[in-house]
C-alpha positions as CSV (number, residue, x, y, z in Angstrom):
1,X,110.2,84.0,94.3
2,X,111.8,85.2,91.5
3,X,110.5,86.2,87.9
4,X,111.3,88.0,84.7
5,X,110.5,91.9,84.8
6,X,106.8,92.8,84.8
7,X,105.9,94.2,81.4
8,X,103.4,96.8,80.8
9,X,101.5,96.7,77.1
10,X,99.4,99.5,77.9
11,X,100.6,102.2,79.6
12,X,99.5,105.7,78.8
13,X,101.5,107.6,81.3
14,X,102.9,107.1,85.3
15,X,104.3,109.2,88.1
16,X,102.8,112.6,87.2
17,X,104.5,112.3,83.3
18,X,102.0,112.0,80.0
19,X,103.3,109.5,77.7
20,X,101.1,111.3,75.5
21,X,102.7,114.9,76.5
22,X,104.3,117.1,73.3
23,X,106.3,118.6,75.2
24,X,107.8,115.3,76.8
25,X,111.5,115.4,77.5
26,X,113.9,112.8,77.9
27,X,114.1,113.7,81.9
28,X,110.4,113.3,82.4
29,X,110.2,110.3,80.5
30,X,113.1,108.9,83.2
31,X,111.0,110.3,86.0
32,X,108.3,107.8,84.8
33,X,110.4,104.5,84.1
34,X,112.1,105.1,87.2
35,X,109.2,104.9,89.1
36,X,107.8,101.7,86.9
37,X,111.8,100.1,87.7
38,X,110.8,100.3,91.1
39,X,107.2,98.7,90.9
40,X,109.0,95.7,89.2
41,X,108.5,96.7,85.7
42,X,111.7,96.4,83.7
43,X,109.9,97.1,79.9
44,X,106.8,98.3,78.5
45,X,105.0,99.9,75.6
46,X,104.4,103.6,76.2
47,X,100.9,104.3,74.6
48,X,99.4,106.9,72.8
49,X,95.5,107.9,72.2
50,X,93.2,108.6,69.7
51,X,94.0,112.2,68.0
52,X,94.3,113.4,64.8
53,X,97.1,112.9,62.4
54,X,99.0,116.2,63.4
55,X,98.3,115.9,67.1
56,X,99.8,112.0,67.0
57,X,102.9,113.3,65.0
58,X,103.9,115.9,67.1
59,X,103.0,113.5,70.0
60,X,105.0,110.4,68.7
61,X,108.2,112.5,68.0
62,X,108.5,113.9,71.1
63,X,108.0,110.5,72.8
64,X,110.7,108.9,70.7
65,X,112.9,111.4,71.0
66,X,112.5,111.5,75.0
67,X,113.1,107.5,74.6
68,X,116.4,108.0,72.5
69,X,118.1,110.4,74.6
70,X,116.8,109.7,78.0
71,X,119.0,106.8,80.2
72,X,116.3,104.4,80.7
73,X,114.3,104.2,77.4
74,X,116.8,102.9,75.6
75,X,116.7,99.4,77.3
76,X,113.1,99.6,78.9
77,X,111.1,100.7,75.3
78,X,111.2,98.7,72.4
79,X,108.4,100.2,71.0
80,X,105.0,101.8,70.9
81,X,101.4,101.3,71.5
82,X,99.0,103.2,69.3
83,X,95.2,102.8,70.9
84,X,93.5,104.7,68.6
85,X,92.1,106.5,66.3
86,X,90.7,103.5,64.2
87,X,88.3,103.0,67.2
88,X,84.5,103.2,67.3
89,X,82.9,106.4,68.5
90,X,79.8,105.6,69.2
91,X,78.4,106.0,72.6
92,X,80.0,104.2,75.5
93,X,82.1,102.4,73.1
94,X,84.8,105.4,72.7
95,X,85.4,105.7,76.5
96,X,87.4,109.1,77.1
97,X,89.0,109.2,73.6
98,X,87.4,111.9,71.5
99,X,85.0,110.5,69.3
100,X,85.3,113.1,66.8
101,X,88.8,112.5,66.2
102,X,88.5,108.6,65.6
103,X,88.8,107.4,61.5
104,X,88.6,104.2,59.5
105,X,92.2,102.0,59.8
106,X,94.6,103.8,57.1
107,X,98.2,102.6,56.0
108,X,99.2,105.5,55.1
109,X,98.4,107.5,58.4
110,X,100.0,105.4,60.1
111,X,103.2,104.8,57.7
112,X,102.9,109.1,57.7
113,X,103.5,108.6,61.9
114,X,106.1,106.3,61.9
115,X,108.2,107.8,58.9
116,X,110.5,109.3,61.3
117,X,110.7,107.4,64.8
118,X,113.4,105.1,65.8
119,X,111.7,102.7,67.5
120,X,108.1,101.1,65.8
121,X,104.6,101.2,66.5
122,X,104.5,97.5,67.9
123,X,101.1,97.1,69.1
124,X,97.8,98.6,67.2
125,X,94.3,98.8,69.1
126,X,91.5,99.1,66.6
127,X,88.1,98.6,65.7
128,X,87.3,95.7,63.7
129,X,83.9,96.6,62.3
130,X,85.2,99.9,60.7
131,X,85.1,100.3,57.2
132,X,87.7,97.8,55.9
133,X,89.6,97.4,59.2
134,X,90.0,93.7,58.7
135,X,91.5,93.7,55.8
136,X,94.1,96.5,56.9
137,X,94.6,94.1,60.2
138,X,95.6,91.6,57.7
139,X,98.2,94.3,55.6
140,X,99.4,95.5,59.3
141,X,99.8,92.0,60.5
142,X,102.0,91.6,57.6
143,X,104.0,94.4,57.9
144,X,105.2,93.0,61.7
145,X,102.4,94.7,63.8
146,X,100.4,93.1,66.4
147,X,96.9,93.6,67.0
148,X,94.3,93.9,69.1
149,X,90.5,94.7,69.0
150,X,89.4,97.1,71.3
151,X,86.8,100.1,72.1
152,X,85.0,98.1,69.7
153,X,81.5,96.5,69.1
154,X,82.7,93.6,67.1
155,X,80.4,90.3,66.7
156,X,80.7,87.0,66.4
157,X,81.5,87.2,62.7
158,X,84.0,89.8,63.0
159,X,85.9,88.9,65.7
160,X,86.5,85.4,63.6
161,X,87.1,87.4,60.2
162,X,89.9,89.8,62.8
163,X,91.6,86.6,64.0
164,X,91.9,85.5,60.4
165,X,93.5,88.2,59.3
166,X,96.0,87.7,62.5
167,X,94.7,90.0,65.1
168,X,95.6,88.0,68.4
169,X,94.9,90.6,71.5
170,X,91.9,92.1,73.4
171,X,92.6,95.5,74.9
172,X,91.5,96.0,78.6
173,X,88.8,93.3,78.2
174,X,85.1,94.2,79.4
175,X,86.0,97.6,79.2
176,X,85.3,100.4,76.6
177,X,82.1,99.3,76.2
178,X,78.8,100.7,77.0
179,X,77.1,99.6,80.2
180,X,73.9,97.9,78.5
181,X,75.0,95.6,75.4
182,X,72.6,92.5,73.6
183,X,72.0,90.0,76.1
184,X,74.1,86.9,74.2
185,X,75.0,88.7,70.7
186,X,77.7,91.0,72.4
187,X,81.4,91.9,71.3
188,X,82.5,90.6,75.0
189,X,81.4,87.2,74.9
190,X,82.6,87.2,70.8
191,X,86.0,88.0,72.3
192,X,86.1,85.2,74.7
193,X,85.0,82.9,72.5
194,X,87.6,83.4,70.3
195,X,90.4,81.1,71.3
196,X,93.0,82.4,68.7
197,X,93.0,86.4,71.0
198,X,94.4,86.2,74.3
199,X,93.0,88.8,77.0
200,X,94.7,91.8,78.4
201,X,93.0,92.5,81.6
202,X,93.3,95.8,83.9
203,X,93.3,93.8,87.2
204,X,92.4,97.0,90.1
205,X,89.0,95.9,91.2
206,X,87.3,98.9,89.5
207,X,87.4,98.5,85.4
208,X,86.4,94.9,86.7
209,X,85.1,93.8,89.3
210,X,87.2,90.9,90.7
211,X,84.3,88.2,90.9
212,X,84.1,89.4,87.1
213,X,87.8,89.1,86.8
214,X,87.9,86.1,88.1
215,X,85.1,84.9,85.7
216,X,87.0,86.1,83.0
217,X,90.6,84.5,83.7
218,X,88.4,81.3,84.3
219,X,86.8,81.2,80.8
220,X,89.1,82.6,78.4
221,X,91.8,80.4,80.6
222,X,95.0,81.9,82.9
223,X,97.7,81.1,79.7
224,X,95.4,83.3,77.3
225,X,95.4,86.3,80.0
226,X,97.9,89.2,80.4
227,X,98.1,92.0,83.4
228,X,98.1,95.6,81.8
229,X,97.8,98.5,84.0
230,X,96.4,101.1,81.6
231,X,97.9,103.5,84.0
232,X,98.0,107.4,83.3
233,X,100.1,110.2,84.5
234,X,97.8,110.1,87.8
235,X,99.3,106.3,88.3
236,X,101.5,106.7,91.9
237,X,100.6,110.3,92.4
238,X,98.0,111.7,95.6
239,X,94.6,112.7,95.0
240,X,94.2,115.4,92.0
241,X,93.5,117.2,88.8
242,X,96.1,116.1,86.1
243,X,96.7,116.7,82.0
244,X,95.6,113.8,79.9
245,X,96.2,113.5,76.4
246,X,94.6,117.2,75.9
247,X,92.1,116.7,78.7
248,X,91.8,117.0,82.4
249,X,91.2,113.9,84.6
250,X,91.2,113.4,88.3
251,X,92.3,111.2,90.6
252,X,89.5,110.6,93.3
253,X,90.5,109.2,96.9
254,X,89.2,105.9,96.4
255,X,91.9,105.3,93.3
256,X,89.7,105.9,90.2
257,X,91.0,108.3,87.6
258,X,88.0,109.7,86.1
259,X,86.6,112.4,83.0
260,X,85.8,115.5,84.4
261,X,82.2,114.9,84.9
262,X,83.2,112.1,87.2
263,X,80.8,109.8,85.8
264,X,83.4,108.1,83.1
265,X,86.3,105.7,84.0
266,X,89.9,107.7,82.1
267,X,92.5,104.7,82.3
268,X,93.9,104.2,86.0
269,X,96.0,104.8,88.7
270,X,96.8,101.0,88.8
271,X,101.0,99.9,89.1
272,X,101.2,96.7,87.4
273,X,103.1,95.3,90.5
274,X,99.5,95.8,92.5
275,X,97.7,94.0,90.0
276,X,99.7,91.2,90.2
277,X,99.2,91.2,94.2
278,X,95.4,91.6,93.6
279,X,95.1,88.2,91.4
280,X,97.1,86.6,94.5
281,X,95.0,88.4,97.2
282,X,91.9,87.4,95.3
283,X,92.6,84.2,95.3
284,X,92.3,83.9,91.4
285,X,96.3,83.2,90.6
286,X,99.2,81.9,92.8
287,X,102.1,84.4,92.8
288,X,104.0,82.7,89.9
289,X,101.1,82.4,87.8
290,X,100.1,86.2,88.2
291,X,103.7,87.3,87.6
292,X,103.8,85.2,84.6
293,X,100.4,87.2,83.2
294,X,102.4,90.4,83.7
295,X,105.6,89.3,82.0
296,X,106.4,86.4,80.3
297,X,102.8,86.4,78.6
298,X,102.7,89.9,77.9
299,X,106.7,89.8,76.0
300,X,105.2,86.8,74.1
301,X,102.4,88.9,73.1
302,X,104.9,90.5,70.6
303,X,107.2,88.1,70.3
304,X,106.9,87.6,66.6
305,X,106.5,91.7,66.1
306,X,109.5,92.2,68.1
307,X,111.1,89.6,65.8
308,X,110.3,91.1,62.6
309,X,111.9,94.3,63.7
310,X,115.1,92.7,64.8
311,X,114.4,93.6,67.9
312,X,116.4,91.2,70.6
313,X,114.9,92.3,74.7
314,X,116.4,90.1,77.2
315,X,113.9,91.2,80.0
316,X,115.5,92.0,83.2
317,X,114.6,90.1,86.5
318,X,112.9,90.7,89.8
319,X,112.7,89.0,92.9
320,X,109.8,89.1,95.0
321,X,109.7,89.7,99.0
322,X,107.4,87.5,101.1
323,X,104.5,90.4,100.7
324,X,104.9,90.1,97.0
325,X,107.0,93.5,96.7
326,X,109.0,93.1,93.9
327,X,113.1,94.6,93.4
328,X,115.0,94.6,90.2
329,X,117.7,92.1,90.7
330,X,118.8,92.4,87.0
331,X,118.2,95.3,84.2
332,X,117.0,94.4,81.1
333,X,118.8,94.8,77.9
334,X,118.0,95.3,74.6
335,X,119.4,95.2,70.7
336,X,117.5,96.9,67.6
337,X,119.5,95.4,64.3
């Protein structure tokens, strides 16, 4: 089988490298795509977390620069993927991003962040029930972003007000969300109701169960679901204590990155080429169907943000062995106007 490159939307870090590092240099930052190249993944969207507006500028320029000068970034990142801080903090909702540091959406915070990168902010997770998010999803939509809802408590109500305004995406789905919610009234089933947001789905048989995942893919439908690994640095590393985004988190044996406490899930471990194996394994895809969630779908995703920015990525290619392990046949390329 052959497919398009895998494509990761959320990726917060991968063989032992923080995307959210400020100290990143263009070598690590090859260290880490290398390693995605050869788990299938020809692009992605390095992400950042919630921090404050001096912590995310000093983060941001030292990933773009690592993306302009290093070898790989310059075809495999189009842009970035900001989850955070226009998130809610309340309890269970703000998963491991510090609550403290989380704010109501703000043009100008982010226009003070991107000022001076090279590449944009694609891709914006938020909150839609902060003070006046929708309306700002509505002025970022029209500035070329893409957005999706996520860490969020959102209702019914909201979620169809967000989609108005043009938010189209549901980060990691079923997670970032406390483990008791209202029976019916909840934020998870407003998001799957809503047919106008596809769902981005972290697919390693811990942030969701696969009887769950399977569930999910069934009712919000296989063409409105994309793969994402929502892997940190920990992601295709042994058993261990790593830096996080300011914090430390652990990888345990049994291939969940957790908080220190150990009680709280702190993104994964997950390759996006495994996730793609699990739908198959699972018997919840076939193998062009799952490969399709983890490329084609996920590029469409920002499609029309890509477009605004004159952005032109011709993803790369990857064919498939009989046990679904994938090898770049072709490199991707891509053209910023």
């Amino acid at each position: 089988m052959q497919s398009e490159g895998l494509f990761d939307l959320q990726v917060n870090g991968y063989a032992g490298v923080d995307f959210n590092d400020a100290g990143l240099t263009a070598d690590r930052l090859d260290t880490a795509l290398e390693a995605m190249l050869r788990d299938g993944v020809t692009g992605c969207l390095p992400t950042l977390i919630t921090a404050n507006l001096n912590e995310l500028s000093v983060r941001f320029a030292a990933l773009d620069a690592a993306v302009r000068d290093s070898r790989l970034g310059p075809v495999m990142v189009p842009g970035y993927h900001l989850e955070g801080p226009f998130l809610n903090a309340g309890e269970g909702y703000h998963g491991c991003h510090p609550a403290a540091k989380m704010t109501d959406p703000d043009m100008v915070f982010l226009s003070r962040i991107e000022a001076t990168l090279s590449r944009p902010i694609l891709l914006l997770t938020v909150a839609p029930e902060r003070n006046g998010a929708v309306a700002t999803i509505r002025q970022w939509v029209d500035a070329g972003k893409t957005l999706a809802v996520g860490h969020s408590a959102a209702g019914f109500e909201t979620m169809r007000a967000a989609a108005d305004a043009g938010l189209s995406l549901s980060t990691h789905l079923g997670n970032g969300l406390p483990q008791v919610l209202p029976k019916l009234d909840n934020t998870l089933l407003a998001q799957l109701a809503e047919p106008r947001v596809a769902a981005c789905l972290i697919a390693d048989g811990v942030h969701i169960p696969r009887e769950a995942l399977r569930a999910l893919i069934a009712l919000k439908r296989p063409e409105n679901c994309i793969l994402v690994s929502d892997a940190v640095v920990a992601a295709g590393m042994p058993p261990g204590t790593y830096g996080f985004g300011g914090m430390q988190v652990r990888l345990l044996d049994d291939g969940r990155v957790v908080q220190p406490t150990g009680a709280d899930l702190a993104g994964s471990a997950l390759r996006l080429d495994q996730a793609v194996r699990n739908l198959v394994d699972w018997s919840i895809a076939k193998p062009d169907a799952a490969a399709s969630m983890a490329g084609s779908a996920a590029r469409q995703a920002v499609a029309r943000s890509l477009a605004h920015y004159g952005i032109v990525l011709e993803p790369g290619q990857i064919t498939w062995t009989d046990a679904l392990e994938p090898r770049v046949s072709r490199m991707p390329t891509l053209h910023m106007s």
